[in-house]
C-alpha positions, 0 to 999 in steps of 0.5 A: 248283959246286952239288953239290945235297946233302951230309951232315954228321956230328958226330963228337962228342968228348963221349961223348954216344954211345957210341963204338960208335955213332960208328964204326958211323954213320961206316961207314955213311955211307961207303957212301952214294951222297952228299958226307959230311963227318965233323967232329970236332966240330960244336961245335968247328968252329963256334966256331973254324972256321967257314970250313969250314961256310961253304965247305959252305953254298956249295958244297951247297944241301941238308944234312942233319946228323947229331948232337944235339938240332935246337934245340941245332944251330939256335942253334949256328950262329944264336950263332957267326953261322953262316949254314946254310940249308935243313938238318935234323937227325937226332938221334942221340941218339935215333934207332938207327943203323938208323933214321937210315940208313933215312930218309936213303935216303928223303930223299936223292935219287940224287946220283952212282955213288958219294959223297966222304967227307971228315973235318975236324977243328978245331984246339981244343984244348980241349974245346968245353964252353959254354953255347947262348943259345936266344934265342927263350926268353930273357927277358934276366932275367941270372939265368945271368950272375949265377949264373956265376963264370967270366965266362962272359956278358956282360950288360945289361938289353937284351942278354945274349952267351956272351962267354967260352965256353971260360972255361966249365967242364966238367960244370958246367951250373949256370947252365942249371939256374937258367934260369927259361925253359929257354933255356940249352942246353949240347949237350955235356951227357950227359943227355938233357934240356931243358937238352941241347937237347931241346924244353921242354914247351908247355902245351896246350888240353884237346880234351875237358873230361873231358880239361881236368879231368885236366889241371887236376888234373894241374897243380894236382898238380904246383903243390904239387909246383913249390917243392920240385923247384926247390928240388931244381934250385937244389941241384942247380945250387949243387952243380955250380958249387961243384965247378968251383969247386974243380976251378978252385983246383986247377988254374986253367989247366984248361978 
């Protein structure tokens, strides 16, 4: 049966925000007039249960999602084969408890006297720590594959897949950091970044030449900075995967 609209809400299990928050948005949506399904987590159930989202995509034609960055969701689903059609996020990482609830009144239409709340939790047992492929950036140069130690990837010239995501380690998104073209998305990751899902950059057309030339001198600014700051990742980066590394020795079983 259509039930027209519904909420998602990740209740994320990696302290992207503050428990406070969690609960407070959950509150909140309890007392929407609107079907809301709390899962624990996004990340998790779309790995390894993915009946719940297509029981949802059949039932609901419009979803709304509350949890990270709209890039990192996109190619969640588009990386596990999850089909989920006409849906928009809202960046909890970003927007206040406040701001979320304030556009939800705006965009959801008048559903029923009063909504159904439903919680569904995945039965992972591990931490749902794993690369995102966005794959309309990569560029299939294998540098990630090649950097990663755990066998995460599986790749070849005309083909690059997450093969083993739960063989990722936690707090090491090294190989994301030495992607030349920003495409590796780790939606668990802290930081609010690129690299967590936020939007890289474009580079735009000037609107004025006194606007072009500050540009120009902007950029050729940050050339001569551009070898050291990678040169900084790159570190960065080593560092990272030389403490999964030796958290590895330590405990081999641990994910």
């Amino acid at each position: 049966m259509d039930k027209h609209t519904c909420l998602i809400y990740c209740n994320c299990g990696a302290g992207i925000i503050s428990g406070k928050k969690q609960d407070d948005l959950a509150g909140s949506f309890k007392k929407l007039n609107i079907d809301v399904f709390e899962l624990h987590d996004l990340c998790a159930i779309s790995l390894n249960e993915k009946e719940v989202l297509s029981s949802i995509e059949k039932d609901y034609n419009k979803k709304f999602i509350v949890a990270c960055y709209p890039r990192a969701i996109k190619n969640v689903f588009s990386q596990n084969n999850i089909s989920i059609s006409n849906f928009e996020v809202l960046n909890f990482r970003e927007l206040s408890e406040e701001s979320i609830i304030e556009k939800l009144s705006m965009l959801i239409e008048a559903q029923s006297p009063s909504g159904n709340y439903e919680v569904k939790r995945s039965s992972l047992k591990v931490p749902a720590w794993y690369p995102v492929i966005d794959a309309s950036r990569c560029t299939l140069c294998g540098q990630c594959a090649r950097f990663c130690v755990f066998g995460v990837y599986k790749y070849n010239k005309s083909s690059l897949e997450v093969a083993n995501p739960l063989s990722c380690k936690n707090n090491c998104p090294a190989c994301g950091r030495t992607c030349p073209a920003s495409a590796i998305i780790f939606p668990r990751l802290p930081e609010n970044s690129v690299l967590s899902g936020s939007d890289p950059g474009t580079e735009t057309s000037a609107k004025s030449d006194k606007k072009e030339g500050l540009f120009v001198l902007l950029n050729e600014r940050n050339n001569a900075r551009r070898d050291i700051f990678r040169q900084g990742v790159i570190h960065q980066a080593e560092e990272e995967k030389r403490k999964a590394i030796e958290e590895f020795k330590i405990s081999p079983k641990k994910k």
